[in-house]
Backbone as CSV, one residue per row, in Angstrom:
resi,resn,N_x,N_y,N_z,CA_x,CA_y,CA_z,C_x,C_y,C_z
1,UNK,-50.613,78.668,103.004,-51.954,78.200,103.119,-52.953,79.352,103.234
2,UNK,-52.581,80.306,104.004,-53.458,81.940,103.854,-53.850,81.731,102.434
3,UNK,-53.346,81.850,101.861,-53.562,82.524,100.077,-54.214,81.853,100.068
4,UNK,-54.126,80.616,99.702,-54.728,79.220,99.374,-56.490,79.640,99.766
5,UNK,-56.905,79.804,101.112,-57.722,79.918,101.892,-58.865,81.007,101.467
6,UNK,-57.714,81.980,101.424,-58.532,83.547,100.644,-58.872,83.458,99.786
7,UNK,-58.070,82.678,98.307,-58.804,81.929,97.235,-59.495,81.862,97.144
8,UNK,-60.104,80.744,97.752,-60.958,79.858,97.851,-62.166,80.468,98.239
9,UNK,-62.004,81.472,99.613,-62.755,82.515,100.410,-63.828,83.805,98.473
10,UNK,-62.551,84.015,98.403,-62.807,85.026,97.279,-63.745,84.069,96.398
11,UNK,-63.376,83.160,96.158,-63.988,82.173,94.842,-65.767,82.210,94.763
12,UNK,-65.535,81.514,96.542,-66.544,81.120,97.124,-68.009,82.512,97.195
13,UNK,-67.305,83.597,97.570,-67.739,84.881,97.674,-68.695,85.198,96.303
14,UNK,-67.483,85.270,95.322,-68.441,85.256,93.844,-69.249,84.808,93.224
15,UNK,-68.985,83.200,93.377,-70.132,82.325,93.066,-71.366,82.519,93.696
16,UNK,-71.116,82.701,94.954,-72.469,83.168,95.915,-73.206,84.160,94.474
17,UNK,-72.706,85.452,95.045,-72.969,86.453,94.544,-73.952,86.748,93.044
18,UNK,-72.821,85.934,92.463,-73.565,85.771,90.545,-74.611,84.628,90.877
19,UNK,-74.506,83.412,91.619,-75.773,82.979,91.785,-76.550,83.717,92.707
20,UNK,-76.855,84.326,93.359,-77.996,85.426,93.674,-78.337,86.163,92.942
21,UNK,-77.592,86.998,92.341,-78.005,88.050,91.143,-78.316,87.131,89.884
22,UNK,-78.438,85.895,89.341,-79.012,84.922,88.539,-80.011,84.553,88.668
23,UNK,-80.212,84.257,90.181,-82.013,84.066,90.871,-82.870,85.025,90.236
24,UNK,-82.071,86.236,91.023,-83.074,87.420,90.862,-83.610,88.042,89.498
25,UNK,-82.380,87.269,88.567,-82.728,88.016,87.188,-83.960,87.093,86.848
26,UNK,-83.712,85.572,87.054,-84.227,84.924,86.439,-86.157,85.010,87.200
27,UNK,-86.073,85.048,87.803,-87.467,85.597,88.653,-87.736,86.652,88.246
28,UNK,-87.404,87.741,88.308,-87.686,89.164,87.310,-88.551,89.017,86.402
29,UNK,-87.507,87.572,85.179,-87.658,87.427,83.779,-89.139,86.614,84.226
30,UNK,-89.413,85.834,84.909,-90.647,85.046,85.085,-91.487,85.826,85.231
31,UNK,-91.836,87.125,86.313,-92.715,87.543,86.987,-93.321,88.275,85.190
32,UNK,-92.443,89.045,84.427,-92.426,89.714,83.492,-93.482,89.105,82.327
33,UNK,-93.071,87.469,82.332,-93.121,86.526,81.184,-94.848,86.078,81.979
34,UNK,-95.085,85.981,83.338,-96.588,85.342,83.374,-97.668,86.616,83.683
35,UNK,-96.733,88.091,83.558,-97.618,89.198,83.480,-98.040,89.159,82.122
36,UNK,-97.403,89.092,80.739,-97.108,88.917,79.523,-98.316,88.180,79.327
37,UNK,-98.005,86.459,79.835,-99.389,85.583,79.355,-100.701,85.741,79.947
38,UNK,-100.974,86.413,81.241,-102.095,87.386,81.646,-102.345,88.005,81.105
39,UNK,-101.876,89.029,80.415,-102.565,89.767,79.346,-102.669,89.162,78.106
40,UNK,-102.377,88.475,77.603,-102.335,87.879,76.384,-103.290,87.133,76.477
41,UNK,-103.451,86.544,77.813,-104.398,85.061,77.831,-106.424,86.267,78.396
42,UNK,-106.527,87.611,78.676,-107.294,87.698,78.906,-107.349,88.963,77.828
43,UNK,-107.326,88.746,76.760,-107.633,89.697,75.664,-107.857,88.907,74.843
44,UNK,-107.248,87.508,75.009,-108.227,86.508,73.914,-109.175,85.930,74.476
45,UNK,-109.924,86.070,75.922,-110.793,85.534,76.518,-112.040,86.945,75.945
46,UNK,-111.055,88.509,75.905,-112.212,89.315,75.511,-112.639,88.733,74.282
47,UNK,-111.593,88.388,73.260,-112.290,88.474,71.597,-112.649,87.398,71.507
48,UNK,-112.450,86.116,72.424,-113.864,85.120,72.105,-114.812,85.278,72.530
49,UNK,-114.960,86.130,73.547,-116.622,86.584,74.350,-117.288,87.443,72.992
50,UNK,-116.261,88.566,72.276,-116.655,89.609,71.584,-117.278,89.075,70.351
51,UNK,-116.899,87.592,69.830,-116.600,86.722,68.487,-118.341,85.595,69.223
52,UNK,-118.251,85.568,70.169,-119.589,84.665,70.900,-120.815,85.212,70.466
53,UNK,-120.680,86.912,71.048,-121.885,87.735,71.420,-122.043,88.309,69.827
54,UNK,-121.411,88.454,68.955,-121.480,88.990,67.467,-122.000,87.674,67.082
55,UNK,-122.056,86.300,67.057,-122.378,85.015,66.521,-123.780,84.891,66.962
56,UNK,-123.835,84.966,68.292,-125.199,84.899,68.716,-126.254,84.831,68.344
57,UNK,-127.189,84.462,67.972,-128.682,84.648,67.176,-129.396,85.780,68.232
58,UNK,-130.134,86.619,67.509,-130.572,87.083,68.772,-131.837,86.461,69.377
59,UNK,-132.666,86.350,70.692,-133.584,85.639,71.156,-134.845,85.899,70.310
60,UNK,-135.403,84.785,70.217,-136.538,84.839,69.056,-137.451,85.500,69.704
61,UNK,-138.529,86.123,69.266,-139.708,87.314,69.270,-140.391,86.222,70.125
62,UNK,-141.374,86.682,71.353,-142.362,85.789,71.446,-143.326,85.515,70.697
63,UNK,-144.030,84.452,70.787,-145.128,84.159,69.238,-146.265,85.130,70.101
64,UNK,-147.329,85.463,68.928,-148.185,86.113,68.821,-149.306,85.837,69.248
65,UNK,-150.170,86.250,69.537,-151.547,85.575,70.595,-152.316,85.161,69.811
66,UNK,-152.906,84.220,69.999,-153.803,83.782,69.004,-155.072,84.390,68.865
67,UNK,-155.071,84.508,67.374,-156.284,85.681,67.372,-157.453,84.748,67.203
68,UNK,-158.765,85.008,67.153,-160.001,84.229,67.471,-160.202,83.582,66.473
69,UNK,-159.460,83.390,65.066,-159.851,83.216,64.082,-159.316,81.660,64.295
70,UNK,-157.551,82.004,65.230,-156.793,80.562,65.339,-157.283,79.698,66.624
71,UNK,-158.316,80.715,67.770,-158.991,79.614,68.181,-160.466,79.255,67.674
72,UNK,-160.713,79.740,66.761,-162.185,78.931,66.585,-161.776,77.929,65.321
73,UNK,-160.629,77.707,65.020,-159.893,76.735,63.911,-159.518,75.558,64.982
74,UNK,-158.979,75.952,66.514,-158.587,74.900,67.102,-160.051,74.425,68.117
75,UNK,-161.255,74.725,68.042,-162.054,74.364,68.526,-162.688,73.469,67.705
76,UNK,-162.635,73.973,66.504,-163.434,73.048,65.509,-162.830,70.843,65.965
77,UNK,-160.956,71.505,65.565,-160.479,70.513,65.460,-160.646,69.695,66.644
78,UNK,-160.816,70.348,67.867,-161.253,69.323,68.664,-162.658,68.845,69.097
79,UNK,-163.485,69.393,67.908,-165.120,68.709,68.077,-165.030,68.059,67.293
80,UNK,-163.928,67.964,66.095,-163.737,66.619,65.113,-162.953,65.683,65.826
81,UNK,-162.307,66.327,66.697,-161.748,64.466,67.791,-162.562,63.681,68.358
82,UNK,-163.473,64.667,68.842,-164.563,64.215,70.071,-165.197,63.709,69.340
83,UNK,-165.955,64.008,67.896,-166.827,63.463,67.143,-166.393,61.634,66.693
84,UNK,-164.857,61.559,66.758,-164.317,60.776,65.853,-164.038,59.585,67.506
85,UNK,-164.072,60.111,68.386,-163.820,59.346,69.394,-162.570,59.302,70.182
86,UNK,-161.487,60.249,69.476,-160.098,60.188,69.903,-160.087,60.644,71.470
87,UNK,-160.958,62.028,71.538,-160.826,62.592,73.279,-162.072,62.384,73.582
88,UNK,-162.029,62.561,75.361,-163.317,62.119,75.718,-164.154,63.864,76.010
89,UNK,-165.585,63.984,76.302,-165.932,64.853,76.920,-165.088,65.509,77.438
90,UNK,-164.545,65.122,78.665,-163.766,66.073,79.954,-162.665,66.437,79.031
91,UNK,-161.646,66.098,78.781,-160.646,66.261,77.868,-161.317,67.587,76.683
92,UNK,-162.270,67.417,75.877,-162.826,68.461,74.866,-162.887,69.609,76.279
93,UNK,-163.859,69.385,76.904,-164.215,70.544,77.642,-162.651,71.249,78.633
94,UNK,-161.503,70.556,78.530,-160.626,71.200,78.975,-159.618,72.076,78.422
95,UNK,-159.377,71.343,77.245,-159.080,72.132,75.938,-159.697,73.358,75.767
96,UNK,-161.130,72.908,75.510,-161.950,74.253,75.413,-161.601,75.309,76.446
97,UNK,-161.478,75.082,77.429,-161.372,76.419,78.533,-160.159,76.866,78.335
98,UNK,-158.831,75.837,78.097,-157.768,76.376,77.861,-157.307,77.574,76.759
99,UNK,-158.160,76.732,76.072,-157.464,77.898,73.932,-158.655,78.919,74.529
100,UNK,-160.235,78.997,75.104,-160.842,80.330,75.450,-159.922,81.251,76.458
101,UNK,-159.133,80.802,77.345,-158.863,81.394,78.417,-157.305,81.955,77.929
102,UNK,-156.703,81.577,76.747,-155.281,82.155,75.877,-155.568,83.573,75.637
Protein backbone atom coordinates (compact mmCIF):
# COMPACT_ATOMS: atom_id res chain seq x y z
CA UNK A 1 0.00 0.00 0.00
CA UNK A 2 3.22 2.47 0.52
CA UNK A 3 3.78 2.37 -3.26
CA UNK A 4 0.29 2.58 -4.00
CA UNK A 5 0.18 5.87 -1.78
CA UNK A 6 3.49 7.47 -3.17
CA UNK A 7 1.87 6.99 -6.56
CA UNK A 8 -0.69 8.59 -6.10
CA UNK A 9 1.41 11.24 -3.77
CA UNK A 10 3.84 11.64 -6.94
CA UNK A 11 0.79 11.82 -9.42
CA UNK A 12 -0.90 14.22 -7.36
CA UNK A 13 2.43 16.39 -7.00
CA UNK A 14 2.63 16.80 -10.89
CA UNK A 15 -0.64 17.60 -11.76
CA UNK A 16 -0.44 20.33 -9.15
CA UNK A 17 2.62 21.53 -10.63
CA UNK A 18 1.82 21.55 -14.65
CA UNK A 19 -1.45 23.08 -13.56
CA UNK A 20 0.34 26.02 -11.94
CA UNK A 21 2.88 26.46 -14.51
CA UNK A 22 -0.39 26.39 -17.13
CA UNK A 23 -2.00 29.27 -15.07
CA UNK A 24 0.97 31.15 -15.24
CA UNK A 25 1.65 30.63 -18.88
CA UNK A 26 -1.72 31.21 -19.70
CA UNK A 27 -1.91 34.70 -17.81
CA UNK A 28 1.49 35.70 -19.23
CA UNK A 29 -0.17 34.90 -22.71
CA UNK A 30 -3.24 37.29 -21.64
CA UNK A 31 -1.37 40.10 -19.98
CA UNK A 32 0.82 40.05 -23.48
CA UNK A 33 -2.43 39.68 -25.78
CA UNK A 34 -4.47 42.92 -23.89
CA UNK A 35 -1.01 44.91 -23.96
CA UNK A 36 -1.13 43.98 -27.85
CA UNK A 37 -4.94 45.30 -28.16
CA UNK A 38 -3.90 48.58 -26.16
CA UNK A 39 -1.71 49.43 -28.54
CA UNK A 40 -3.47 48.44 -31.43
CA UNK A 41 -6.73 49.84 -30.12
CA UNK A 42 -4.93 53.40 -29.37
CA UNK A 43 -3.07 53.94 -32.67
CA UNK A 44 -6.29 53.53 -34.40
CA UNK A 45 -7.91 55.99 -32.03
CA UNK A 46 -4.61 58.23 -33.23
CA UNK A 47 -5.43 57.73 -37.12
CA UNK A 48 -9.07 58.43 -36.69
CA UNK A 49 -8.38 61.67 -34.74
CA UNK A 50 -5.45 62.21 -37.56
CA UNK A 51 -8.21 61.13 -40.58
CA UNK A 52 -10.98 63.71 -38.41
CA UNK A 53 -8.60 66.75 -38.16
CA UNK A 54 -7.27 66.31 -42.09
CA UNK A 55 -11.34 66.07 -43.03
CA UNK A 56 -12.18 68.96 -41.10
CA UNK A 57 -13.31 72.10 -42.95
CA UNK A 58 -11.45 74.69 -41.58
CA UNK A 59 -13.63 77.44 -39.46
CA UNK A 60 -15.16 79.88 -41.80
CA UNK A 61 -13.58 83.59 -41.93
CA UNK A 62 -15.75 85.95 -39.98
CA UNK A 63 -18.02 87.99 -42.40
CA UNK A 64 -16.92 91.39 -43.13
CA UNK A 65 -18.31 94.66 -41.66
CA UNK A 66 -20.61 96.22 -43.42
CA UNK A 67 -19.41 98.94 -45.31
CA UNK A 68 -21.77 102.15 -45.52
CA UNK A 69 -22.69 101.43 -48.86
CA UNK A 70 -24.48 97.93 -47.28
CA UNK A 71 -25.97 100.07 -44.63
CA UNK A 72 -27.44 102.81 -46.50
CA UNK A 73 -28.96 99.80 -48.91
CA UNK A 74 -30.42 98.37 -45.58
CA UNK A 75 -31.83 101.70 -44.47
CA UNK A 76 -33.44 102.41 -47.57
CA UNK A 77 -35.13 98.91 -47.30
CA UNK A 78 -36.50 99.65 -44.16
CA UNK A 79 -38.08 103.16 -45.09
CA UNK A 80 -39.73 101.01 -47.87
CA UNK A 81 -41.32 98.80 -44.98
CA UNK A 82 -42.29 101.66 -42.96
CA UNK A 83 -43.59 103.37 -46.07
CA UNK A 84 -45.53 100.15 -47.07
CA UNK A 85 -46.80 99.63 -43.47
CA UNK A 86 -45.04 96.32 -42.64
CA UNK A 87 -42.92 97.95 -39.39
CA UNK A 88 -44.02 100.45 -37.18
CA UNK A 89 -42.06 103.78 -36.28
CA UNK A 90 -40.34 102.29 -33.08
CA UNK A 91 -39.34 99.14 -34.88
CA UNK A 92 -37.76 101.52 -38.11
CA UNK A 93 -36.12 103.65 -35.52
CA UNK A 94 -34.57 100.49 -33.87
CA UNK A 95 -33.26 98.96 -36.77
CA UNK A 96 -31.94 102.22 -37.60
CA UNK A 97 -29.72 102.51 -34.48
CA UNK A 98 -28.83 98.97 -34.82
CA UNK A 99 -27.26 98.70 -38.73
CA UNK A 100 -25.79 102.71 -37.58
CA UNK A 101 -24.26 101.36 -34.47
CA UNK A 102 -22.60 97.87 -36.68
Amino acid sequence: MPGLLRGVARTAAIAGTATAVSNRVSRRQAGRWARQDAQQQQAYEQQAYEQQQAAAPPPPAAPAPPTMDDKIAQLKDLATLKEQGVITEEELATQKARILNS
